[in-house]
C-alpha positions in Angstrom: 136.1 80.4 102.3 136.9 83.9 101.5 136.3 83.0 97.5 132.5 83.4 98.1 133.4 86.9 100.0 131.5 89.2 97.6 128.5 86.8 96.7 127.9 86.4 100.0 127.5 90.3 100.6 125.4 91.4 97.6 122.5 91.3 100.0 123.8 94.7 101.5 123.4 96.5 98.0 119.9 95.5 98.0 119.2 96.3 101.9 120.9 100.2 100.8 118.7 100.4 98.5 115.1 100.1 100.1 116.4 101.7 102.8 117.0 104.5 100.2 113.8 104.0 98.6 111.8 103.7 101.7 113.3 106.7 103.4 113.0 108.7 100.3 109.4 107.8 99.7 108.4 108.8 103.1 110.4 112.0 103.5 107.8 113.4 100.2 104.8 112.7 102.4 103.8 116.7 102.6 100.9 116.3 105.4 103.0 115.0 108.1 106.9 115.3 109.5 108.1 111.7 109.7 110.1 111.8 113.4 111.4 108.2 113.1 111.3 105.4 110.8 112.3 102.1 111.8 113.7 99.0 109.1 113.8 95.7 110.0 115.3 93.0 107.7 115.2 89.3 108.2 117.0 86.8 105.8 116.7 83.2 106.2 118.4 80.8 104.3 118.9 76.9 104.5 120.0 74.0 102.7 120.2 70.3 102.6 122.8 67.9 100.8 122.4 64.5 100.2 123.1 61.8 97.4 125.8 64.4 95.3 124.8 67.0 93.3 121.5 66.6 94.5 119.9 69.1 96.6 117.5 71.0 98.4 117.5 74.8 99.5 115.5 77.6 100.9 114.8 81.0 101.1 112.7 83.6 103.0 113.2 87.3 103.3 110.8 89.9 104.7 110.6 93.9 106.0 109.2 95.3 108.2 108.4 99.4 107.7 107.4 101.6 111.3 106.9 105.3 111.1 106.2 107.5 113.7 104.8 111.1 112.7 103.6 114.1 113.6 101.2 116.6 112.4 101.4 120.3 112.2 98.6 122.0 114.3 96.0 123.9 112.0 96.1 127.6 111.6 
């Protein structure tokens, strides 16, 4: 059980970095003040056994991005 530890986790290195990425891509947006951003992961894995050493698995993964902002008033 706990041999898999680490492999199991290597999703939260990616996760860190687009949240990195994301965070730093909208914090250079110069027209507008970003007041909250919102991430939202979803993993979904599955997998079937049947006869041995044959089978069958799956993977899905998406993100979801929301940003509120503001804009400064014109001078």
């Amino acid at each position: 059980m706990w041999s898999n530890f680490p492999r199991r986790f290597q999703s939260q290195g990616t996760i860190r970095a687009y949240t990195i990425y994301t965070l730093n891509a909208f914090s250079k947006v110069a027209i507008a003040n970003v007041d909250k951003a919102t991430l939202e992961f979803g993993i979904k894995l599955g997998g079937e056994a049947g006869i041995p050493y044959v089978t069958k698995g799956t993977a899905e993964s998406n993100l979801k991005i929301q940003v509120e902002c503001s804009f400064p008033d014109k001078i």
